[in-house]
C-alpha positions in Angstrom: -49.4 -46.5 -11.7 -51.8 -43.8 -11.2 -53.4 -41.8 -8.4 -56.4 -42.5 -10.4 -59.3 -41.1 -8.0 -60.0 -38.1 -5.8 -60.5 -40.5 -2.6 -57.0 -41.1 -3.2 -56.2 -37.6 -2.9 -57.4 -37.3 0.5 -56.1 -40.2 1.9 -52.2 -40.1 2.7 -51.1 -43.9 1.9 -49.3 -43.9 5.0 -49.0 -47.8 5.3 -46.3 -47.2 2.1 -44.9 -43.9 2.1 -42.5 -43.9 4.5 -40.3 -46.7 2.5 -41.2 -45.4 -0.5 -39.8 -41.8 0.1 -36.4 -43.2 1.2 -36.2 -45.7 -1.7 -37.1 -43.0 -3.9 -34.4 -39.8 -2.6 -33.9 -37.8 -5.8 -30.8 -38.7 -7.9 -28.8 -36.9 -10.8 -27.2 -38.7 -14.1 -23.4 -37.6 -14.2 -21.6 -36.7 -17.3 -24.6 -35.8 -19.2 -24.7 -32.6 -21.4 -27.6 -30.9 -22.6 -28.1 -28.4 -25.5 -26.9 -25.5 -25.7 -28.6 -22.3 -24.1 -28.4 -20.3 -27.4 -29.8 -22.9 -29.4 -33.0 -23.1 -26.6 -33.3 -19.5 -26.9 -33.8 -19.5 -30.5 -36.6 -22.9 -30.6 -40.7 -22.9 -29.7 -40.8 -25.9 -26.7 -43.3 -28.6 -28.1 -44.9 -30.2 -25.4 -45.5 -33.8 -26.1 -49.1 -33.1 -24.0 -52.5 -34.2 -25.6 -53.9 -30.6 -24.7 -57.5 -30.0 -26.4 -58.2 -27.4 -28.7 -57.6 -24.1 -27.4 -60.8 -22.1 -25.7 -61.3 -18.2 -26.3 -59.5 -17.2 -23.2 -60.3 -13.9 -22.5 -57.3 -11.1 -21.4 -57.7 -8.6 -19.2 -55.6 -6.2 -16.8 -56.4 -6.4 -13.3 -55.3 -3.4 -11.1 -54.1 -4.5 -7.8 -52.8 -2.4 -4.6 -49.3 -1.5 -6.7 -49.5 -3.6 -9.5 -51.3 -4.6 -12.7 -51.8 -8.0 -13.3 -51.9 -9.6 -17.0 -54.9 -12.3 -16.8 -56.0 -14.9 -19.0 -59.7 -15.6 -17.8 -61.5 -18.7 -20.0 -64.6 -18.1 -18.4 -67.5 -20.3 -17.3 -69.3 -21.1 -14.0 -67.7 -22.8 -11.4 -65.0 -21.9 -8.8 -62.0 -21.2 -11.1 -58.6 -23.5 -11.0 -55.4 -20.5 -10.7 -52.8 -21.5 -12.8 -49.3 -20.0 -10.4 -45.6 -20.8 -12.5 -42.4 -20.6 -11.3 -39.2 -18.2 -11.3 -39.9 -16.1 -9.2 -39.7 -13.8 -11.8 -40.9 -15.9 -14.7 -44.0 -14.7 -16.7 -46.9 -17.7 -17.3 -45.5 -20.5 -18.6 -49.0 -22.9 -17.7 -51.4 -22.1 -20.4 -51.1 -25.3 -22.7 -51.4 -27.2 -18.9 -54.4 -25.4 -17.8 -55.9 -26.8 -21.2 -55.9 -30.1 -20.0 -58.9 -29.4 -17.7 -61.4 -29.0 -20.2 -64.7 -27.9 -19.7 -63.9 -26.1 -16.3 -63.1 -22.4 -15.1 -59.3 -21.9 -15.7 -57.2 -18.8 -15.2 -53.2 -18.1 -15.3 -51.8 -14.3 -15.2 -48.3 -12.6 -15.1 -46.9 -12.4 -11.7 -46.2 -8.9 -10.6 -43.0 -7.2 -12.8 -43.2 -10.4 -15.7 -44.6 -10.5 -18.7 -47.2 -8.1 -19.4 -47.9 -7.3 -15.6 -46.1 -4.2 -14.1 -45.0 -2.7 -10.8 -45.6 1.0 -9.4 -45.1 0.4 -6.1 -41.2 -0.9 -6.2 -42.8 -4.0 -3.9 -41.8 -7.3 -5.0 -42.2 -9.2 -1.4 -44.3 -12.5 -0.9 -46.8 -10.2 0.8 -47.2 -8.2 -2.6 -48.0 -11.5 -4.3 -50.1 -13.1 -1.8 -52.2 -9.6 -1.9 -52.6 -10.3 -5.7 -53.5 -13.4 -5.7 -55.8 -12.6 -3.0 -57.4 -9.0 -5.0 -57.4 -11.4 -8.6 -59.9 -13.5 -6.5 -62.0 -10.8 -5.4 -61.9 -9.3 -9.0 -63.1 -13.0 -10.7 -66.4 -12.9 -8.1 -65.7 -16.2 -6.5 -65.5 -17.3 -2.7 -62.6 -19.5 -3.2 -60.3 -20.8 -5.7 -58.3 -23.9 -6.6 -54.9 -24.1 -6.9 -52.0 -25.4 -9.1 -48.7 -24.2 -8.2 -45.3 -25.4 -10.0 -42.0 -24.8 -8.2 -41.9 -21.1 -6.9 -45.9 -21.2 -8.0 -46.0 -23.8 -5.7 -44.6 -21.8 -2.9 -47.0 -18.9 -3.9 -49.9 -21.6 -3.1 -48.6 -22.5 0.6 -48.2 -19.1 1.4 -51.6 -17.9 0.3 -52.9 -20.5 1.6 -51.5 -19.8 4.9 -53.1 -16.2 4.6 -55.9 -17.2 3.3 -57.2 -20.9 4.2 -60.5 -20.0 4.0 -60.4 -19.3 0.5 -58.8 -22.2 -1.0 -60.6 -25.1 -2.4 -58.1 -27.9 -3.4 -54.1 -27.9 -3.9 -52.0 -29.5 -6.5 -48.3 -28.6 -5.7 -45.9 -29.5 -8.4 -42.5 -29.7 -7.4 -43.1 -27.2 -5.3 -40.3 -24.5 -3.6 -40.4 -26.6 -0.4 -39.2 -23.9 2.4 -38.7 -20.2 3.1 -36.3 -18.6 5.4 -33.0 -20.7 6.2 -34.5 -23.3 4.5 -35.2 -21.7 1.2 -31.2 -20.4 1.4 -30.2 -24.1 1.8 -32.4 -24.9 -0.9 -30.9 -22.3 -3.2 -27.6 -23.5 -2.5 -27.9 -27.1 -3.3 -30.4 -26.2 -6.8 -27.4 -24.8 -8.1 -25.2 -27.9 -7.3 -28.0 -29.9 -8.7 -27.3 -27.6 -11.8 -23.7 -28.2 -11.9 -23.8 -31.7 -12.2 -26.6 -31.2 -15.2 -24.4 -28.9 -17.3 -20.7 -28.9 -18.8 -18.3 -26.5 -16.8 -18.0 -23.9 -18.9 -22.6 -23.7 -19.1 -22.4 -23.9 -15.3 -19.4 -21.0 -14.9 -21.9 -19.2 -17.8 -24.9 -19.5 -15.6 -22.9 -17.9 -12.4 -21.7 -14.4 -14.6 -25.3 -14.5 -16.1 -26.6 -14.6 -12.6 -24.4 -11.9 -11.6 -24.9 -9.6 -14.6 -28.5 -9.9 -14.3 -28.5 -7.5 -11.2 -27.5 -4.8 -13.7 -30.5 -2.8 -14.7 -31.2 -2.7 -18.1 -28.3 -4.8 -19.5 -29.1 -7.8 -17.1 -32.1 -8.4 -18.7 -30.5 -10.6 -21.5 -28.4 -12.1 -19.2 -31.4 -13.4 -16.8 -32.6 -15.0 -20.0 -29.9 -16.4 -21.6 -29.4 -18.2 -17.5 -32.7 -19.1 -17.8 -32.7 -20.6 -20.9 -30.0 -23.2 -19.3 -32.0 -23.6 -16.0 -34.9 -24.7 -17.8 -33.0 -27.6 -19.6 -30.8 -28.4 -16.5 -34.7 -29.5 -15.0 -35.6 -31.7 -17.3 -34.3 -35.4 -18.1 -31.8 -35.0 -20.2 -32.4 -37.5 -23.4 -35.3 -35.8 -23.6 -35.2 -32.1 -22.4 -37.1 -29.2 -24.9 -36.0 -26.0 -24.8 -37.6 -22.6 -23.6 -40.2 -21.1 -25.8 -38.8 -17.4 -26.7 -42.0 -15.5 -25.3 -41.5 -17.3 -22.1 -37.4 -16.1 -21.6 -38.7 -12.3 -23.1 -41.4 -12.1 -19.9 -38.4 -12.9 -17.4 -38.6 -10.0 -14.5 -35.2 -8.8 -13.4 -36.7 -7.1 -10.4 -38.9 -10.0 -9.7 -35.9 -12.9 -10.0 -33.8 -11.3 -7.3 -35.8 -9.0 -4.9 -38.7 -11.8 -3.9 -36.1 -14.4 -3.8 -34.6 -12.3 -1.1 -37.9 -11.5 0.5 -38.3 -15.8 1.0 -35.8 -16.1 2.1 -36.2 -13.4 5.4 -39.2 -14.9 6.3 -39.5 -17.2 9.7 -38.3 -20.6 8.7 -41.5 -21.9 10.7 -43.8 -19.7 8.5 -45.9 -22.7 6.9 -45.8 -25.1 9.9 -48.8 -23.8 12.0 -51.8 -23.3 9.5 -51.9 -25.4 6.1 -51.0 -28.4 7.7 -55.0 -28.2 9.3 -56.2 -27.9 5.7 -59.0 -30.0 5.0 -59.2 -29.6 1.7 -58.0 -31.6 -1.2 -54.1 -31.6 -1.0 -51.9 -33.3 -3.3 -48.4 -33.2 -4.2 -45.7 -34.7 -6.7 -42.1 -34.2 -6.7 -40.0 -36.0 -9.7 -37.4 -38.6 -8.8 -35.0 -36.3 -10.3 -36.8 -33.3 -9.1 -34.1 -30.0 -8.2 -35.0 -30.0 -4.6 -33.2 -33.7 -3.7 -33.3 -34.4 0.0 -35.8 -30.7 0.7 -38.4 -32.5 -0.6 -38.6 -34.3 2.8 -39.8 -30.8 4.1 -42.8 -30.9 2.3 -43.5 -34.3 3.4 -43.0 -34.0 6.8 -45.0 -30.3 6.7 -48.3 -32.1 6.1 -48.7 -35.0 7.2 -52.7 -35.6 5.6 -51.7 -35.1 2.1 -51.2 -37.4 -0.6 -47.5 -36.7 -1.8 -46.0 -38.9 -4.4 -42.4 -39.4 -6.1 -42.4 -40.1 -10.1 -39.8 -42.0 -11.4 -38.2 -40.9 -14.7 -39.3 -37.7 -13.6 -37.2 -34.5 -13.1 -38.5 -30.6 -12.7 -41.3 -30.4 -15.3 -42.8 -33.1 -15.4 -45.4 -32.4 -18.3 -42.2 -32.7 -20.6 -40.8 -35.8 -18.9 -43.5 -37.7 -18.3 -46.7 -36.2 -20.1 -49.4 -39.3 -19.7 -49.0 -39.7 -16.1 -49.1 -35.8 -15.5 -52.1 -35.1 -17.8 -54.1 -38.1 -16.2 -53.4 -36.7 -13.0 -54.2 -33.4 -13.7 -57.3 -34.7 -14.9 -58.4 -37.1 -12.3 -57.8 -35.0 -9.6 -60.0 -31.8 -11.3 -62.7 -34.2 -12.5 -63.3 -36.8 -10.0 -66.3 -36.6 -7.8 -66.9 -33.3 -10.1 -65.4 -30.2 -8.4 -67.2 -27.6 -8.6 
């Protein structure tokens, strides 16, 4: 059932994968409805995750070239695991996840223009991030760093990656953006008729005007968060799907949502193909069944060839809410195996 061992990481099962992928191209359940976005705004999400006690994670503001970073730093020795969520333009969502790892170096932060980090220089390009990423490393004292990335976070990962191979000690992608450039605009396109089918018409014509107000400065604000608030239940299985904390929807950055998506999207299509797919490193990836990126996912599969990249059934977008043993044992085996270090 499990990837249960780093050896397994390394190794791409390429005896089964290739009929496994096909058999396993990502579906969606018709005619379901999910709750209401106004009634998700107003709940705390309770993860159904086993996370240990919580460790005294320290805060602190780290000052990159035209931006300061909020950073949640536990501490310890060790090369640190970076905890990189979605949107773009979602704040840290990862916090309870990086708990699962006890006992090692964990560290999640605002992405530039959410939650508690800020912009000064008006740059909200993939460059910008990958230059944070890369500056948070140099401020935490370490040579490299390992990597979880969900979704967008998960694109964030490839491309520093691709920057910076060097510096990079493992990576777990989950679900992750699969493409930039005409890619990541095909990708956008289909995500939202993934969202269509996973919402009533009138939620789904909602989301659209939400989208579209959310441009506006000042008053889009609410509007990205009240979209968000249906996004983040369109991902998830839909008998079971929790809804967005409140502090998680308040951290949404309007500047961040729309002007890095567009920066993805002009990059070369071909901008991951030449370096990553070298990586030697530990390199392992899991897309859900049901996951919001349907037939892209093939991309990622294709991209690198050497890593271990596996389809969860029952599974949609987040999959610590729809399938939280699997995930955490994952998480687990893969950090604790063969002791990283």
């Amino acid at each position: 059932m499990m990837a249960g061992s780093v050896d397994d990481v390394h190794r791409r099962r390429r005896s089964s994968s290739t009929s496994f992928i096909a058999d396993s191209r990502p579906t969606t359940r018709q005619h379901h409805r999910t709750k209401d976005e106004s009634a998700m705004a107003s709940q705390r999400s309770t993860s159904p995750i086993s996370g240990a006690s919580l460790r005294d994670i320290v805060p602190v503001v780290v000052s990159t070239t035209g931006a300061r970073l909020s950073v949640r730093d536990s501490g310890g020795d060790g090369t640190p695991i970076v905890f990189l969520s979605g949107g773009p333009g979602m704040p840290d969502y990862l916090g309870e996840i990086a708990e699962l790892v006890p006992g090692r170096r964990v560290v999640t932060y605002d992405q530039r223009g959410t939650g508690g980090s800020t912009v000064t220089d008006g740059d909200y390009s993939t460059g910008a991030h990958v230059a944070d990423l890369e500056q948070l490393r140099e401020h935490l004292g370490v040579e490299q760093l390992h990597l979880f990335g969900h979704s967008w976070g998960g694109m964030l990962a490839q491309l520093y990656a691709t920057a910076h191979l060097g510096s990079v000690a493992s990576l777990f992608l989950c679900s992750p953006t699969p493409g930039v450039g005409d890619d990541w605009v095909a990708m956008e396109r289909d995500v939202m008729a993934y969202s269509k089918k996973r919402c009533s018409s009138g939620a789904f014509a909602m989301m659209g005007l939400r989208s579209l107000l959310g441009r506006i400065l000042r008053v889009g604000q609410r509007s990205l968060q009240k979209m968000y608030a249906q996004v983040w239940l369109n991902y998830q299985n839909p008998d079971s799907a929790l809804p967005a904390d409140r502090s998680l929807l308040a951290g949404i950055g309007q500047q961040t949502t729309f002007a890095t998506r567009a920066s993805a999207a002009s990059l070369p299509t071909d901008f991951l193909d030449a370096v990553l797919p070298q990586a030697t490193f530990p390199f392992f990836v899991m897309f859900g069944e049901n996951d919001i990126y349907g037939e892209h996912t093939q991309l990622v599969v294709e991209r690198y060839p050497d890593a271990t990249v596996e389809f969860w059934p029952e599974c949609g977008h987040l999959p610590w809410l729809d399938v939280p043993a699997r995930f955490e044992n994952q998480l687990r085996s893969f950090y604790e195996v063969n002791g990283y270090s």
